[in-house]
mmCIF file of the C-alpha atoms, coordinates in Angstrom:
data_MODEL
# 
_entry.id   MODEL 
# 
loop_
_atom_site.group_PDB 
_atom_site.id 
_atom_site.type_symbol 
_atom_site.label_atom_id 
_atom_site.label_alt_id 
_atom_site.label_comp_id 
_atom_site.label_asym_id 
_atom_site.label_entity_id 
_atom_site.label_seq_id 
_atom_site.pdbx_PDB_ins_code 
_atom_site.Cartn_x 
_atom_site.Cartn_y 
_atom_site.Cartn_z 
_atom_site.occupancy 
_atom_site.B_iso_or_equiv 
_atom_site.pdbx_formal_charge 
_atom_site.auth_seq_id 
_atom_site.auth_comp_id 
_atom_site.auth_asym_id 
_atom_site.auth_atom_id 
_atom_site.pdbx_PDB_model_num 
ATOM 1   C CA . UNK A 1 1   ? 0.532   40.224  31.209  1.00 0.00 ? 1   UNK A CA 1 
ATOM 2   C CA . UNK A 1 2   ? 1.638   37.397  32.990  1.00 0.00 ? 2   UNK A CA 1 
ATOM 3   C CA . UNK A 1 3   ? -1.231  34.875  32.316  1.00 0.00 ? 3   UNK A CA 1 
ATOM 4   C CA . UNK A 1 4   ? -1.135  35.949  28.552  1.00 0.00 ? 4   UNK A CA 1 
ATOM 5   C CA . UNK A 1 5   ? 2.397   35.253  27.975  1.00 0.00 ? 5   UNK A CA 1 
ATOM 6   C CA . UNK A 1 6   ? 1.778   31.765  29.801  1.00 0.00 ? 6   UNK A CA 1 
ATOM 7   C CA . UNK A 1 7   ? -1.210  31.170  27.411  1.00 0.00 ? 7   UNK A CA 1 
ATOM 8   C CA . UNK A 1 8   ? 1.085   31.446  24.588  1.00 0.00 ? 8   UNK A CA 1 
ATOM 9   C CA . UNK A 1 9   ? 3.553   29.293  25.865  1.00 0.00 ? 9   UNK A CA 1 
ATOM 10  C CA . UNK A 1 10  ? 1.139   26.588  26.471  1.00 0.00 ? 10  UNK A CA 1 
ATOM 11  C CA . UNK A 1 11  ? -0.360  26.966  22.905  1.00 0.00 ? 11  UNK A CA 1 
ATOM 12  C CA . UNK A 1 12  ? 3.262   26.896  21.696  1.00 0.00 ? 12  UNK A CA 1 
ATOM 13  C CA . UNK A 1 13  ? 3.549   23.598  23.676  1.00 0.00 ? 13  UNK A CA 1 
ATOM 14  C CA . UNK A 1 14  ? 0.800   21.916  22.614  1.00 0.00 ? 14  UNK A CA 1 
ATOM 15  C CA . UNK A 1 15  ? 1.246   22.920  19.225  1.00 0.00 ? 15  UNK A CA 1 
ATOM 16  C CA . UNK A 1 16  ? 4.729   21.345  19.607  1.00 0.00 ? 16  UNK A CA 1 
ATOM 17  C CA . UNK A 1 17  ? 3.304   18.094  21.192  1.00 0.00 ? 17  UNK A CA 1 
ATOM 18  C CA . UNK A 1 18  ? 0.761   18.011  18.511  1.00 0.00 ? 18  UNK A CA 1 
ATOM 19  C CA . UNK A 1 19  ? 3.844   17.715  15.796  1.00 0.00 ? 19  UNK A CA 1 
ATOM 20  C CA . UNK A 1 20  ? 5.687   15.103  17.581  1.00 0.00 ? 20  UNK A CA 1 
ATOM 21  C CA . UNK A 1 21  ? 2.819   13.048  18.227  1.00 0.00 ? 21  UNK A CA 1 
ATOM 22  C CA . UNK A 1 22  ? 1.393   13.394  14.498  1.00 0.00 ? 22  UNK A CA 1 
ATOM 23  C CA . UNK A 1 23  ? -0.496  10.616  12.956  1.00 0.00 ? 23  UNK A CA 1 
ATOM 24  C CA . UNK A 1 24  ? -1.193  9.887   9.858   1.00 0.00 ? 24  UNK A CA 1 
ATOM 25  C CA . UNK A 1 25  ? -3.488  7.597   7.778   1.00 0.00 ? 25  UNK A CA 1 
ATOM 26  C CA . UNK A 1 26  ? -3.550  6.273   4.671   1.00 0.00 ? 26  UNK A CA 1 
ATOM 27  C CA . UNK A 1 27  ? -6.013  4.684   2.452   1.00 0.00 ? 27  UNK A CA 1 
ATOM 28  C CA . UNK A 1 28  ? -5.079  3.383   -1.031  1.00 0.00 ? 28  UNK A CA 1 
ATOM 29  C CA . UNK A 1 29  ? -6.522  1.367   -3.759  1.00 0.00 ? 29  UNK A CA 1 
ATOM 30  C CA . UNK A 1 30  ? -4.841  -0.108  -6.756  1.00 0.00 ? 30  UNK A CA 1 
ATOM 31  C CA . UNK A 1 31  ? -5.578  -1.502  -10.029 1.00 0.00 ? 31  UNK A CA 1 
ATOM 32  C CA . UNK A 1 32  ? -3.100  -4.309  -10.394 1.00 0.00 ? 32  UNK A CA 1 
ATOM 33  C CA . UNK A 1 33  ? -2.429  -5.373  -14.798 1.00 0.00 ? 33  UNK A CA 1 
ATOM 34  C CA . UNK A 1 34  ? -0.752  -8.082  -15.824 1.00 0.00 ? 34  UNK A CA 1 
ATOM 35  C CA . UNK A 1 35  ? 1.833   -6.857  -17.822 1.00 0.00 ? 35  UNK A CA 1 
ATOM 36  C CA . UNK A 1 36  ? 4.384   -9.741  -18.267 1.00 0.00 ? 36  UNK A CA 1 
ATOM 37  C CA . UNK A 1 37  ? 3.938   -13.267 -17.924 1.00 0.00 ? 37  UNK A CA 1 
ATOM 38  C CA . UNK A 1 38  ? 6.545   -15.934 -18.082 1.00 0.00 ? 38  UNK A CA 1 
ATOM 39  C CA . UNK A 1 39  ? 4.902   -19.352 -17.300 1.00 0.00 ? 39  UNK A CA 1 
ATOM 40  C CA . UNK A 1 40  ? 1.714   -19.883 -16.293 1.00 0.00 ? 40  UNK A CA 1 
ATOM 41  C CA . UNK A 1 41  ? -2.090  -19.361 -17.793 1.00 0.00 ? 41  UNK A CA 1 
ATOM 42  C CA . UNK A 1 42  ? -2.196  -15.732 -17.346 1.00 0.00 ? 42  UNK A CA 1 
ATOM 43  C CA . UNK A 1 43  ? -2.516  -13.340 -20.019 1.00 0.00 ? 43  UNK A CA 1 
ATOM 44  C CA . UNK A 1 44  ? -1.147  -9.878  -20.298 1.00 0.00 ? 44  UNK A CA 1 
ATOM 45  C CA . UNK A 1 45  ? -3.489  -6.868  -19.349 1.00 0.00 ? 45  UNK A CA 1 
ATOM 46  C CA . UNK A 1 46  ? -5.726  -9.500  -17.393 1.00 0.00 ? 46  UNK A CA 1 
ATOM 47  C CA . UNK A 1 47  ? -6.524  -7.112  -14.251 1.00 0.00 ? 47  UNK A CA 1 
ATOM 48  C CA . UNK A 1 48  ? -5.918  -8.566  -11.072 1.00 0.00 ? 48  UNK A CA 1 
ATOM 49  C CA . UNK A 1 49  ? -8.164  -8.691  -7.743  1.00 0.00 ? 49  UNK A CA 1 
ATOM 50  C CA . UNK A 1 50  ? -7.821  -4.981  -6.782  1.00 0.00 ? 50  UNK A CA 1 
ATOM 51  C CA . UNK A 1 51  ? -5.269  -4.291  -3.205  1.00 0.00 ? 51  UNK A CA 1 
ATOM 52  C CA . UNK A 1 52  ? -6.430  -1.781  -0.964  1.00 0.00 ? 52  UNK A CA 1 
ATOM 53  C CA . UNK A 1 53  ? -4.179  -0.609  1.387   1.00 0.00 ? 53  UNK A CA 1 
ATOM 54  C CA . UNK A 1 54  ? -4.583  1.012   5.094   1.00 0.00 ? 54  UNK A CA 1 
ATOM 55  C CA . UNK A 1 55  ? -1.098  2.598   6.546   1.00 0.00 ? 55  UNK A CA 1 
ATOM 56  C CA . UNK A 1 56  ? -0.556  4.058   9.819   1.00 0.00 ? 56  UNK A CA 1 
ATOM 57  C CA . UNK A 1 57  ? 2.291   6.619   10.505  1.00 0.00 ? 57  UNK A CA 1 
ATOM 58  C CA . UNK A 1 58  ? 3.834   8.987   12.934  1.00 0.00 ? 58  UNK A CA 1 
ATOM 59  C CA . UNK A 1 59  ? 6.089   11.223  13.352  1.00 0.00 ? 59  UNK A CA 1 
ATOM 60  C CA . UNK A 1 60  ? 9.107   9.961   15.485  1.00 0.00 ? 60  UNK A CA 1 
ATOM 61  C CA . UNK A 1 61  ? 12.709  11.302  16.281  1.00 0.00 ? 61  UNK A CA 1 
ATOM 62  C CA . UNK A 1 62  ? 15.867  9.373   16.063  1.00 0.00 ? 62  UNK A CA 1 
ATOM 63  C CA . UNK A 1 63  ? 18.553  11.712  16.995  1.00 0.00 ? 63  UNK A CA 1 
ATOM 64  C CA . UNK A 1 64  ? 21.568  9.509   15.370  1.00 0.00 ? 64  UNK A CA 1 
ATOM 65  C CA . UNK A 1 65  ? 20.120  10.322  12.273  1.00 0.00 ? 65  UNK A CA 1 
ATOM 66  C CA . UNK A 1 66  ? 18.575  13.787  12.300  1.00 0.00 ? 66  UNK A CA 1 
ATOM 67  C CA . UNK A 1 67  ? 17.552  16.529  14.897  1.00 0.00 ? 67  UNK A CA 1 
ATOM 68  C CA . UNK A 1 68  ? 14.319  16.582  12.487  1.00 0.00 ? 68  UNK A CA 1 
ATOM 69  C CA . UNK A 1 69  ? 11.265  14.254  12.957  1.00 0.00 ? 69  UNK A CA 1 
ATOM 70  C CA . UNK A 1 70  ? 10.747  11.351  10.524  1.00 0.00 ? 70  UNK A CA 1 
ATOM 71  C CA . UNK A 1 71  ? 7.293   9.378   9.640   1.00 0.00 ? 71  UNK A CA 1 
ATOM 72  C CA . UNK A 1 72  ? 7.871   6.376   10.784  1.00 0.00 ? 72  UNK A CA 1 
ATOM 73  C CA . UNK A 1 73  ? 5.525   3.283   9.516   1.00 0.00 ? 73  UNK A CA 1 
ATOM 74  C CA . UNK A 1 74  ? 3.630   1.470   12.639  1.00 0.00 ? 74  UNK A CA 1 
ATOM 75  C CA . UNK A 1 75  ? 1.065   -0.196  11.619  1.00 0.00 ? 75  UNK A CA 1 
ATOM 76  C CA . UNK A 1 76  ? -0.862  -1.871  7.587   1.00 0.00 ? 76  UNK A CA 1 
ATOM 77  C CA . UNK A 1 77  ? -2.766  -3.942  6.165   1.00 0.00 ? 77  UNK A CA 1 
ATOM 78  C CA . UNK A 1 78  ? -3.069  -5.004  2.719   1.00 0.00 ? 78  UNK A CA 1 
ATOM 79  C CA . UNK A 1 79  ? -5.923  -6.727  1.341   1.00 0.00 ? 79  UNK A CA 1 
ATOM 80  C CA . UNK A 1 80  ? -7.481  -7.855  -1.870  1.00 0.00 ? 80  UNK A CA 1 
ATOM 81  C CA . UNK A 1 81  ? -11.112 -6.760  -2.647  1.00 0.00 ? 81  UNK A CA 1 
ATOM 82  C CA . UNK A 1 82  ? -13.516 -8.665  -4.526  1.00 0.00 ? 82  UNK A CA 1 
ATOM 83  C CA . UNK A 1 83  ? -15.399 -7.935  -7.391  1.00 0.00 ? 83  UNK A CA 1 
ATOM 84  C CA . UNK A 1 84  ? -17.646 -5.802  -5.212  1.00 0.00 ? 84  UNK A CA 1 
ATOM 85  C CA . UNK A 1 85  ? -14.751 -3.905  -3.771  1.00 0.00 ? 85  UNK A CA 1 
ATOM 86  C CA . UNK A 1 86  ? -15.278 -5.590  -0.174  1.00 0.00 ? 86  UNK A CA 1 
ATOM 87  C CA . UNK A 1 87  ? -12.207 -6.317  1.448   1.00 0.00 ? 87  UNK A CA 1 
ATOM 88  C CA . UNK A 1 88  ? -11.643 -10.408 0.815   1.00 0.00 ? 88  UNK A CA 1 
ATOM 89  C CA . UNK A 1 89  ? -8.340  -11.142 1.931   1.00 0.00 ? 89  UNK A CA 1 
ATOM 90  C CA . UNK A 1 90  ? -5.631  -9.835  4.246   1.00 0.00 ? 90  UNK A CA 1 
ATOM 91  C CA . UNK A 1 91  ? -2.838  -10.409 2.416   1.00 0.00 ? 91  UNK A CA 1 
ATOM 92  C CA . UNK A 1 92  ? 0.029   -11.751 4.824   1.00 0.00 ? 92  UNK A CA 1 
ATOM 93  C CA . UNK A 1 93  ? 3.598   -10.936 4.252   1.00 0.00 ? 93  UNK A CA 1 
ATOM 94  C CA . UNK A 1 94  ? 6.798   -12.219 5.721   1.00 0.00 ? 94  UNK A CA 1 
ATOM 95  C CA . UNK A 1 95  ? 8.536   -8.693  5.310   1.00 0.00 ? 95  UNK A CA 1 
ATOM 96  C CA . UNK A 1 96  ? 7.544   -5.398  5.068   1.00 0.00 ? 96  UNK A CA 1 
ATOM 97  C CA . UNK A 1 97  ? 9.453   -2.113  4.230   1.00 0.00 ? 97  UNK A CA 1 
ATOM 98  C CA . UNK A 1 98  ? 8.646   2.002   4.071   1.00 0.00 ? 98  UNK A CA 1 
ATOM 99  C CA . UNK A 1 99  ? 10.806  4.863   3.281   1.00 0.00 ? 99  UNK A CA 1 
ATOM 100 C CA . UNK A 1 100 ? 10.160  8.568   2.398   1.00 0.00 ? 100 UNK A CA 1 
ATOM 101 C CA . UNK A 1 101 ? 12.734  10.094  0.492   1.00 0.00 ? 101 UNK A CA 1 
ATOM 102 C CA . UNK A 1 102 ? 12.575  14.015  -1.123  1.00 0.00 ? 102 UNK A CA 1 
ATOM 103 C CA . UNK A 1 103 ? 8.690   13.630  -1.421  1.00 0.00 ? 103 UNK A CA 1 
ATOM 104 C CA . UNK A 1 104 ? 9.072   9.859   -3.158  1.00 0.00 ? 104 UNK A CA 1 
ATOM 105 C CA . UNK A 1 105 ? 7.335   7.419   -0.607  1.00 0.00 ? 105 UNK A CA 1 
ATOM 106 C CA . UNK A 1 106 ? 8.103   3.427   -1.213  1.00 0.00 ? 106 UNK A CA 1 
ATOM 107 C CA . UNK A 1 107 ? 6.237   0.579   0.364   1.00 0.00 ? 107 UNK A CA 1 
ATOM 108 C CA . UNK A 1 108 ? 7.507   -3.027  -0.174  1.00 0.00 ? 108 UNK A CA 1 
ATOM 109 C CA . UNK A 1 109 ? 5.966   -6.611  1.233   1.00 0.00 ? 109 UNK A CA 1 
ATOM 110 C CA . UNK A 1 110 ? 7.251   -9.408  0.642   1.00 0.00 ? 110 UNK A CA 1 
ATOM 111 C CA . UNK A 1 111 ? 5.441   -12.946 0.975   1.00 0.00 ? 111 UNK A CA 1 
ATOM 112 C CA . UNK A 1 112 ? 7.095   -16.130 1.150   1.00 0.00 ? 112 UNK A CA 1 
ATOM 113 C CA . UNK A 1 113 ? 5.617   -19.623 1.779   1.00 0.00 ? 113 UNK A CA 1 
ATOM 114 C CA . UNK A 1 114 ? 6.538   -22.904 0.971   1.00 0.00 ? 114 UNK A CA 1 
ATOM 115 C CA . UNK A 1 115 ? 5.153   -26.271 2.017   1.00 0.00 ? 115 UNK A CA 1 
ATOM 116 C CA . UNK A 1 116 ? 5.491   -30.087 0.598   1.00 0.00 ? 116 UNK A CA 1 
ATOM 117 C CA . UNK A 1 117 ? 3.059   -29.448 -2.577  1.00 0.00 ? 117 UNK A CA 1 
ATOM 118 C CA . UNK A 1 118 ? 2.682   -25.666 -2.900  1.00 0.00 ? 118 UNK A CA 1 
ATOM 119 C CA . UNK A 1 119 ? 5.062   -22.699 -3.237  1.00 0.00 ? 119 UNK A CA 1 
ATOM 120 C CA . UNK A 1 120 ? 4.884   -19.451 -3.413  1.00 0.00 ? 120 UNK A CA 1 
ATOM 121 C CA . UNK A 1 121 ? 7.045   -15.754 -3.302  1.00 0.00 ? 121 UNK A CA 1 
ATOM 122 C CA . UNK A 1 122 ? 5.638   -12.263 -4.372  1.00 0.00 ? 122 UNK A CA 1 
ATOM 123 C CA . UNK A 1 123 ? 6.970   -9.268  -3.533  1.00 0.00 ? 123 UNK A CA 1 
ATOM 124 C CA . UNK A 1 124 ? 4.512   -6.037  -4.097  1.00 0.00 ? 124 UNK A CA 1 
ATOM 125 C CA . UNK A 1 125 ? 6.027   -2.217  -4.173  1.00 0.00 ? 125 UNK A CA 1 
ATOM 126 C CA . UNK A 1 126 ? 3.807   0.821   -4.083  1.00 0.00 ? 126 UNK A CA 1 
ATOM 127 C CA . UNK A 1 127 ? 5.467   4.070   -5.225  1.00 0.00 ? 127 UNK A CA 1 
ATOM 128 C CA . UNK A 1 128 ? 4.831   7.331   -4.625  1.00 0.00 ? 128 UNK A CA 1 
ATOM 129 C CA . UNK A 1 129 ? 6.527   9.877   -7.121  1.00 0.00 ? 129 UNK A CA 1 
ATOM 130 C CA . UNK A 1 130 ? 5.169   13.076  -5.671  1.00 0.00 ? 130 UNK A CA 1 
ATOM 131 C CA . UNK A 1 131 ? 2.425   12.919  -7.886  1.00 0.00 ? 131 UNK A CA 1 
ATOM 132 C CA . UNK A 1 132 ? 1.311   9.467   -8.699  1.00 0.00 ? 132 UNK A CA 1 
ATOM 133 C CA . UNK A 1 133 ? 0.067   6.392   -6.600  1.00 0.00 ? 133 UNK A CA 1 
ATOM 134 C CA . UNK A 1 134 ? 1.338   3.271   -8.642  1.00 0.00 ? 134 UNK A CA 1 
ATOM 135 C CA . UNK A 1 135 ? 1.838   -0.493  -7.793  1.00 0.00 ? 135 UNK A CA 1 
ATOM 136 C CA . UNK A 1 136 ? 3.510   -3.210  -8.830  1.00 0.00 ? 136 UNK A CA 1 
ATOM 137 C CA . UNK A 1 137 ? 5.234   -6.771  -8.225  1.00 0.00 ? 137 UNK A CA 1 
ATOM 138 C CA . UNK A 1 138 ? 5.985   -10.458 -8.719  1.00 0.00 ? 138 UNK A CA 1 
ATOM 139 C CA . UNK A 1 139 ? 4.527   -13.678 -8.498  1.00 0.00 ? 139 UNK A CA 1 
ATOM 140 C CA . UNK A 1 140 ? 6.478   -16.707 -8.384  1.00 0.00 ? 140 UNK A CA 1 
ATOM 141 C CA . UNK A 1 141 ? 4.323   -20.150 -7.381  1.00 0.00 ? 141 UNK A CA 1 
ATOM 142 C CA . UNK A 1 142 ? 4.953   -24.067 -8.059  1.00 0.00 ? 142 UNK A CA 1 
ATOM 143 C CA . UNK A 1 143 ? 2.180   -25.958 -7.487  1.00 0.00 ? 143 UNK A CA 1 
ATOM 144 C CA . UNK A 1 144 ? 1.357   -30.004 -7.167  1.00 0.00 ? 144 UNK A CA 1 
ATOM 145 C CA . UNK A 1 145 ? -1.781  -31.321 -8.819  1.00 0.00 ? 145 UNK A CA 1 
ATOM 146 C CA . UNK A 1 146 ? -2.750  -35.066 -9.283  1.00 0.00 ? 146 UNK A CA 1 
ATOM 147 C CA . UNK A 1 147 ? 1.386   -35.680 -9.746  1.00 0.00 ? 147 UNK A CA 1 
ATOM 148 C CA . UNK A 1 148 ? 2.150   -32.794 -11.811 1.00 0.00 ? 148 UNK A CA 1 
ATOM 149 C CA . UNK A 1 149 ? 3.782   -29.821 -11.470 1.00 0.00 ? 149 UNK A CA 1 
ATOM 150 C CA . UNK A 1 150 ? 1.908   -26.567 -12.073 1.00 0.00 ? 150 UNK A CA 1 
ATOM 151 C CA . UNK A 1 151 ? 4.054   -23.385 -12.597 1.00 0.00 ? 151 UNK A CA 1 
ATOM 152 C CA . UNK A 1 152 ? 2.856   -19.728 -12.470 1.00 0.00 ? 152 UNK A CA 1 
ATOM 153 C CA . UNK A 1 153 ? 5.174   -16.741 -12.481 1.00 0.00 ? 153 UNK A CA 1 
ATOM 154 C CA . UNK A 1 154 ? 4.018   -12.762 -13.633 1.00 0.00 ? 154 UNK A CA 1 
ATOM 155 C CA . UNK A 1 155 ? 4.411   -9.542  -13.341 1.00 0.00 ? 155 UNK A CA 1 
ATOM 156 C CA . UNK A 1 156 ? 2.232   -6.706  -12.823 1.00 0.00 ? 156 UNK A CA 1 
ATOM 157 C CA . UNK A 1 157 ? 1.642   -2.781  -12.401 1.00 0.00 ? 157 UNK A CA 1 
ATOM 158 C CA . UNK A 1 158 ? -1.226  -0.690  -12.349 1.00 0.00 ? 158 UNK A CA 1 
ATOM 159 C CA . UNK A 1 159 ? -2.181  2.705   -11.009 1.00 0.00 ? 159 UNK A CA 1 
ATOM 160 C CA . UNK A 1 160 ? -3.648  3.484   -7.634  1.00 0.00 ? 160 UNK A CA 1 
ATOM 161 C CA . UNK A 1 161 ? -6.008  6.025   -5.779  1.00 0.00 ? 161 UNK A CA 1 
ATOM 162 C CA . UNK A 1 162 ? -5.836  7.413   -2.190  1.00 0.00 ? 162 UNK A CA 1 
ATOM 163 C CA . UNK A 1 163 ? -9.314  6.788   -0.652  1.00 0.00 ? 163 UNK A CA 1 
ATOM 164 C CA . UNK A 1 164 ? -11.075 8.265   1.876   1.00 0.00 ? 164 UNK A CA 1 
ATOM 165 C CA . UNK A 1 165 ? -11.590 6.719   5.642   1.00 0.00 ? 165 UNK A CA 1 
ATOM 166 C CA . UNK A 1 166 ? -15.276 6.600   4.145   1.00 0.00 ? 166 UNK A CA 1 
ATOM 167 C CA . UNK A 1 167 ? -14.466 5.309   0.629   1.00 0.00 ? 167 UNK A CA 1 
ATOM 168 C CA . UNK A 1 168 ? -12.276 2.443   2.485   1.00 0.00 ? 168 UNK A CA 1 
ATOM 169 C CA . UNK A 1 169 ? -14.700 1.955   4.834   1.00 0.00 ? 169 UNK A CA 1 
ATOM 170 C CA . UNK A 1 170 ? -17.699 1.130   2.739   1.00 0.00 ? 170 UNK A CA 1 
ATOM 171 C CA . UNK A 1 171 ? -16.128 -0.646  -0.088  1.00 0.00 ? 171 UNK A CA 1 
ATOM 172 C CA . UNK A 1 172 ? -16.720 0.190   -4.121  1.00 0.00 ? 172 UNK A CA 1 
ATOM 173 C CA . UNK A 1 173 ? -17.889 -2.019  -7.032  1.00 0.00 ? 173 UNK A CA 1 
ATOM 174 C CA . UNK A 1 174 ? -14.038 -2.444  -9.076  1.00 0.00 ? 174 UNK A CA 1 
ATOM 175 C CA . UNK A 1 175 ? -16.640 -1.062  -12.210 1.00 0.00 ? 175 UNK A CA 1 
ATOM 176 C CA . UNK A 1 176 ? -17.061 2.144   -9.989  1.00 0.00 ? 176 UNK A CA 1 
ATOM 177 C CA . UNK A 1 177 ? -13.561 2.212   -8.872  1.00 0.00 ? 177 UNK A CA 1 
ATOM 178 C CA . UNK A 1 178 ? -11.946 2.180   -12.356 1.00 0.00 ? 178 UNK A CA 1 
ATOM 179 C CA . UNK A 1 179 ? -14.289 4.914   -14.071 1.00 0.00 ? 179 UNK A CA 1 
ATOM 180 C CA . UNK A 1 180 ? -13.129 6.518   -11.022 1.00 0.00 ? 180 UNK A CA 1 
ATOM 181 C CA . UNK A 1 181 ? -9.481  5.875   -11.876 1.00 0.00 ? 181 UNK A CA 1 
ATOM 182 C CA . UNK A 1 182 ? -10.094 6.283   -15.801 1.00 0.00 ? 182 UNK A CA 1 
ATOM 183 C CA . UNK A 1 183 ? -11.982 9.961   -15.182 1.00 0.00 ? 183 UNK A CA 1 
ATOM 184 C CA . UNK A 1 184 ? -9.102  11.045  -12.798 1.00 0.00 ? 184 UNK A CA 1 
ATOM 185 C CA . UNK A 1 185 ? -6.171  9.802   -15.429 1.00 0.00 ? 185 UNK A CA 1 
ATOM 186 C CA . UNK A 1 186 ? -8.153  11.722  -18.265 1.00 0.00 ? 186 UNK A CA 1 
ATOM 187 C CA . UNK A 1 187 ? -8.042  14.934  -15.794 1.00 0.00 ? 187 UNK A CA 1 
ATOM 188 C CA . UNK A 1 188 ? -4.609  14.894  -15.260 1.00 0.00 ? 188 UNK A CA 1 
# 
C-alpha cells in the first residue's frame, strides 16, 4: 500500500512540476493593410510585407502579485516574410511589451532609430480578443535624398493566423496564406 500511495504522490509531483515549468509557443502570421495614410506615397488597402511572429512563454510565480502562476513572455521574434512567405527580416525593436488579461492577450514593439539623414519610429500591437488574432501599428519616417526631405507616416491593421511549428517552419507563398486567411474569415 505503501509504494502505491508513494506512486501517486510522485505523479502528483510531477504533474505539479510540469505546471510550473509550462512552456508555451506561439506562431503567428499577419496580414498587415494600409488603412490610413497621412504623408507619404502609400495608398490605403496597399497590403504590407506579411509579420510572422514566434513567442515563447512560461508559466512563472510572483507572489507580490498573486499566489497563482502567470505566463510570463521570455523570449520573440518578429519578422517580415517575403513574397514567398520566407522569413526576410528580423524586425528589431527598442521595446517590447506582453500582457494577458481575462483571456485578451496584447503584444506591443516598439522601434525607434534615428541617425543624421534617416528617421524612423513604429510601434506594432497584436491583439488577442479571445477569439481573433489581429495586428496593427504606426509608421513614422523622415528621410534625406539628394537634399530633400522625404516624409512617410501610415497606419495599418490586418488580421492574423496562429501557425503551426511546421507551417512557420517551412514558410507559405502570401497567395496561399491569404486564401488561407480569406477561407477561415468566410467560416467564421
Amino acid at each position: 500500500m505503501k509504494t502505491v500511495t508513494k506512486k501517486i504522490y510522485l505523479i502528483i509531483f510531477i504533474l505539479l512540476f510540469n505546471t510550473n515549468s509550462f512552456a508555451e509557443e506561439l506562431y503567428l502570421r499577419c496580414i498587415p493593410i494600409v488603412t490610413d495614410v497621412i504623408e507619404g506615397e502609400l495608398k490605403k488597402y496597399n497590403m504590407l510585407h506579411h509579420r510572422i511572429l514566434y513567442a515563447k512563454f512560461k508559466n512563472e510565480y510572483d507572489l507580490e502579485r498573486s499566489d497563482e502562476p502567470e505566463r510570463v513572455f521570455t523570449k520573440y521574434k518578429l519578422y517580415s516574410a517575403n513574397e514567398k512567405g520566407k522569413k526576410k527580416t528580423k524586425s528589431t525593436t527598442t521595446d517590447s511589451y506582453y500582457s494577458e488579461r481575462s483571456g485578451n492577450r496584447i503584444f506591443k514593439f516598439k522601434d525607434d532609430y534615428e541617425s543624421k539623414s534617416f528617421r524612423s519610429f513604429s510601434v506594432t500591437t497584436i491583439t488577442y480578443d479571445g477569439a481573433n488574432w489581429v495586428i496593427s501599428g504606426n509608421q513614422d519616417m523622415a528621410q534625406v535624398k539628394k537634399d530633400e526631405l522625404k516624409r512617410t507616416k501610415f497606419s495599418w491593421n490586418g488580421p492574423c493566423l496562429e501557425l503551426t511549428k511546421k507551417q512557420f517552419k517551412k514558410g507559405m507563398t502570401n497567395e496561399d496564406f491569404f486564401n488561407l486567411v480569406t477561407s477561415y474569415v468566410s467560416k467564421q
